[in-house]
C-alpha positions in Angstrom: 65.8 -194.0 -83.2 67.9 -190.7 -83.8 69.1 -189.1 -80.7 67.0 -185.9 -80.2 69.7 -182.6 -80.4 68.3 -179.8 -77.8 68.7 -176.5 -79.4 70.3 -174.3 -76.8 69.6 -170.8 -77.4 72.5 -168.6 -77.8 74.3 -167.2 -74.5 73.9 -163.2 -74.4 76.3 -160.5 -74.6 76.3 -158.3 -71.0 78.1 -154.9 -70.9 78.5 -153.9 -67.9 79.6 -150.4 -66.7 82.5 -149.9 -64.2 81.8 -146.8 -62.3 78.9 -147.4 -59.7 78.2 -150.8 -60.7 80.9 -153.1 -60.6 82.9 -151.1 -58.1 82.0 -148.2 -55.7 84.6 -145.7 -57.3 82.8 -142.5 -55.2 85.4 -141.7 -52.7 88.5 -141.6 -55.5 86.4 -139.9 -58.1 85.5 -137.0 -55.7 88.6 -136.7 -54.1 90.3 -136.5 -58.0 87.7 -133.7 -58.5 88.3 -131.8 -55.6 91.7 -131.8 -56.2 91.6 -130.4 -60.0 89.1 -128.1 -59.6 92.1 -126.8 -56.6 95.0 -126.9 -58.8 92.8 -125.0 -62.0 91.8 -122.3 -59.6 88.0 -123.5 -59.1 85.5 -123.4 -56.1 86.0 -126.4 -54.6 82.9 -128.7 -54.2 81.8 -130.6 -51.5 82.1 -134.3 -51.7 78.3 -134.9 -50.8 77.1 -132.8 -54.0 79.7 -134.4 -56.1 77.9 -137.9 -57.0 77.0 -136.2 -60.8 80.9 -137.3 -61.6 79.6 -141.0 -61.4 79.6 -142.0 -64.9 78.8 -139.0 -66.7 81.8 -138.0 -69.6 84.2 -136.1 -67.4 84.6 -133.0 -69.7 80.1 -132.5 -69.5 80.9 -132.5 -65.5 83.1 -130.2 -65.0 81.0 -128.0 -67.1 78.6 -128.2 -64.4 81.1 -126.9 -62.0 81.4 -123.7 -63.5 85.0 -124.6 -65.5 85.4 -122.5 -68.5 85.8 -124.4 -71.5 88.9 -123.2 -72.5 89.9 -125.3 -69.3 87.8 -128.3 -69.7 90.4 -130.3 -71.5 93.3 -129.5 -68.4 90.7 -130.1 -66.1 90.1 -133.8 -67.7 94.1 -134.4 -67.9 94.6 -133.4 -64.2 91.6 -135.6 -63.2 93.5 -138.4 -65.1 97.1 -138.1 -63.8 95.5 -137.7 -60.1 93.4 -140.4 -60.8 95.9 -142.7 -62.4 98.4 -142.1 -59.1 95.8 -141.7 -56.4 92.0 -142.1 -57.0 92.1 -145.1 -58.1 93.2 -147.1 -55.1 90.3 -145.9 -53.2 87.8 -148.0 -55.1 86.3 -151.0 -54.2 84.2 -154.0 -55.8 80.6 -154.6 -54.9 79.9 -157.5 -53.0 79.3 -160.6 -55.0 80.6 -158.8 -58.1 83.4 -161.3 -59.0 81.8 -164.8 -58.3 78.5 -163.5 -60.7 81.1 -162.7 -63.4 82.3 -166.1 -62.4 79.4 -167.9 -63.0 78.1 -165.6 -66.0 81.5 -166.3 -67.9 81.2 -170.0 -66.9 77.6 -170.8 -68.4 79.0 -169.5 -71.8 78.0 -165.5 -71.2 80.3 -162.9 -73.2 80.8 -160.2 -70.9 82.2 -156.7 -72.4 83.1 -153.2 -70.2 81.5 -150.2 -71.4 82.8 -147.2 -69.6 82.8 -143.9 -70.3 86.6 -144.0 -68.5 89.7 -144.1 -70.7 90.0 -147.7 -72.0 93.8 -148.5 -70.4 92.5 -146.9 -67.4 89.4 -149.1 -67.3 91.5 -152.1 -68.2 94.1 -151.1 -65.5 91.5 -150.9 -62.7 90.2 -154.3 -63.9 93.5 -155.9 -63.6 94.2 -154.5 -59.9 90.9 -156.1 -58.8 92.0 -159.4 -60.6 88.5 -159.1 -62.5 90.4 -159.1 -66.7 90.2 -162.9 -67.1 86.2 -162.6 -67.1 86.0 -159.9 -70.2 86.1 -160.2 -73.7 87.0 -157.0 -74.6 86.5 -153.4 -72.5 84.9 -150.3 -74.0 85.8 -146.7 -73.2 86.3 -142.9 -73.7 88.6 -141.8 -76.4 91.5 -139.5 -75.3 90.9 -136.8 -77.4 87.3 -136.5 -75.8 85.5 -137.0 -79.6 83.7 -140.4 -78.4 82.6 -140.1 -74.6 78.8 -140.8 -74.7 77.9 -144.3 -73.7 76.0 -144.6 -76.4 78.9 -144.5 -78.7 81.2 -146.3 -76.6 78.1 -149.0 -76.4 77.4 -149.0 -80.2 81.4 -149.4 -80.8 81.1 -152.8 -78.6 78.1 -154.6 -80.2 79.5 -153.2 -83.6 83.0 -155.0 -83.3 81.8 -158.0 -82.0 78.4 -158.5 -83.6 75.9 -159.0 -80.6 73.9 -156.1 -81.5 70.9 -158.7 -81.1 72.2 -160.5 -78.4 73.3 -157.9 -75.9 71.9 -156.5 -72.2 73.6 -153.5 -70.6 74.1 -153.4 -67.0 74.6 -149.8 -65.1 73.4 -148.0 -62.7 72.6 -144.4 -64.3 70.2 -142.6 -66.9 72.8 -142.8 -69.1 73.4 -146.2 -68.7 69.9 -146.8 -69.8 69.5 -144.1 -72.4 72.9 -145.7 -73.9 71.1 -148.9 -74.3 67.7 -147.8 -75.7 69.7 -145.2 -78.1 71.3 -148.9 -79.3 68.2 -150.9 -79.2 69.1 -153.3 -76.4 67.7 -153.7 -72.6 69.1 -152.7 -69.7 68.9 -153.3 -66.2 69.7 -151.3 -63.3 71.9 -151.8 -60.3 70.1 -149.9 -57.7 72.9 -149.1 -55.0 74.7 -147.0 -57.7 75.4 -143.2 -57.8 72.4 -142.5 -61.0 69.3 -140.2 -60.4 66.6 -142.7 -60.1 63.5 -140.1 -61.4 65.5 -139.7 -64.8 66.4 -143.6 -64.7 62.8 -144.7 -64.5 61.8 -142.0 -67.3 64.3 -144.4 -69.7 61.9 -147.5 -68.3 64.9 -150.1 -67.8 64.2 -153.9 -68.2 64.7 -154.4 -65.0 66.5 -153.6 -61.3 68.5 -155.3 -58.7 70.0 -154.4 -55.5 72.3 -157.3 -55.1 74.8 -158.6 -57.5 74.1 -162.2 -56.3 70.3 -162.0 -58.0 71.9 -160.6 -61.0 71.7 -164.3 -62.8 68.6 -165.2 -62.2 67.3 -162.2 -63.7 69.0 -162.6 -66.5 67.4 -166.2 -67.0 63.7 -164.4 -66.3 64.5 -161.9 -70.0 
């Protein structure tokens, strides 16, 4: 009698966002702003009103802060450079972030970085947290500012590597979610991050969590 073959279905594609939902980047973001809108000759915010900058394309912020655009693309370079030299190191992951990815790369999972950071700057902060061995490729933010939306950076990533039917995002904003539905895939929403939860549940996600550690089962339950 022929040994029966089980069919395993095929494992799925997560993207994950950076910013507010694998690491709590808050504290270096705002400080970064605080500090260009200071050098560019701005009103300077304070940090409690600041939590738009999570996520958002960093030129449509500092809009909202009143910077003219003829200084919207200094105002994005001195974010950077601070950012680069300072802001970063005040980041930190969310618990249980690294032994999910652990786990998710391990049962056969591809797991991508969509953010709408610069790509080396993404990758960099990935390598300083030790987290690049668990991604197959990371997504982000052009330098020249002409793709910033995460629905472009999102369509470039299941473009490249075919899993546009096989793909979940995972963020923790509206446009997290409106990324995903503008690119026909599901998304679910990490609940501790920095997005406005009224616009959030106006994109109906697939689904929420609070804790990385339920994040796998969840994903079984799709």
């Amino acid at each position: 009698m022929a040994e029966e073959v089980r069919i395993m279905p095929m494992a799925k594609a997560i993207l994950f966002d950076q910013d507010g939902t694998l690491l709590d980047s808050a504290p270096g973001i705002k400080s970064c702003v605080r500090f260009t809108l200071k050098k560019l000759g701005y009103p300077v915010i304070p940090e409690k009103d600041l939590d738009f900058f999570i996520g958002p394309p960093l030129g449509d912020c500092f809009r909202q802060c009143g910077v003219k655009e003829d200084d919207i693309q200094k105002a994005v370079d001195t974010y950077r450079l601070q950012y680069q030299t300072n802001g970063k190191y005040l980041a930190r992951l969310y618990p249980n972030v690294e032994s999910v990815l652990k786990s998710l790369k391990g049962k056969g999972h591809r797991l991508y970085v969509c953010t709408c950071k610069g790509r080396s700057l993404a990758i960099d902060i990935l390598k300083r947290f030790g987290l690049s061995a668990y991604f197959d490729g990371v997504y982000g933010a052009s330098q020249d500012g002409r793709k910033s939306t995460k629905g472009e950076i999102i369509s470039d990533c299941l473009r490249e590597n075919a899993i546009e039917k096989d793909a979940i995002m995972v963020g923790d904003t509206e446009l997290d979610a409106q990324g995903a539905k503008d690119n026909k895939i599901p998304c679910l929403i990490f609940e501790p991050g920095y997005g406005d939860k009224k616009k959030i549940r106006e994109q109906r996600p697939a689904g929420y969590f609070q804790d990385f550690a339920s994040l796998p089962q969840i994903l079984e339950n799709l």
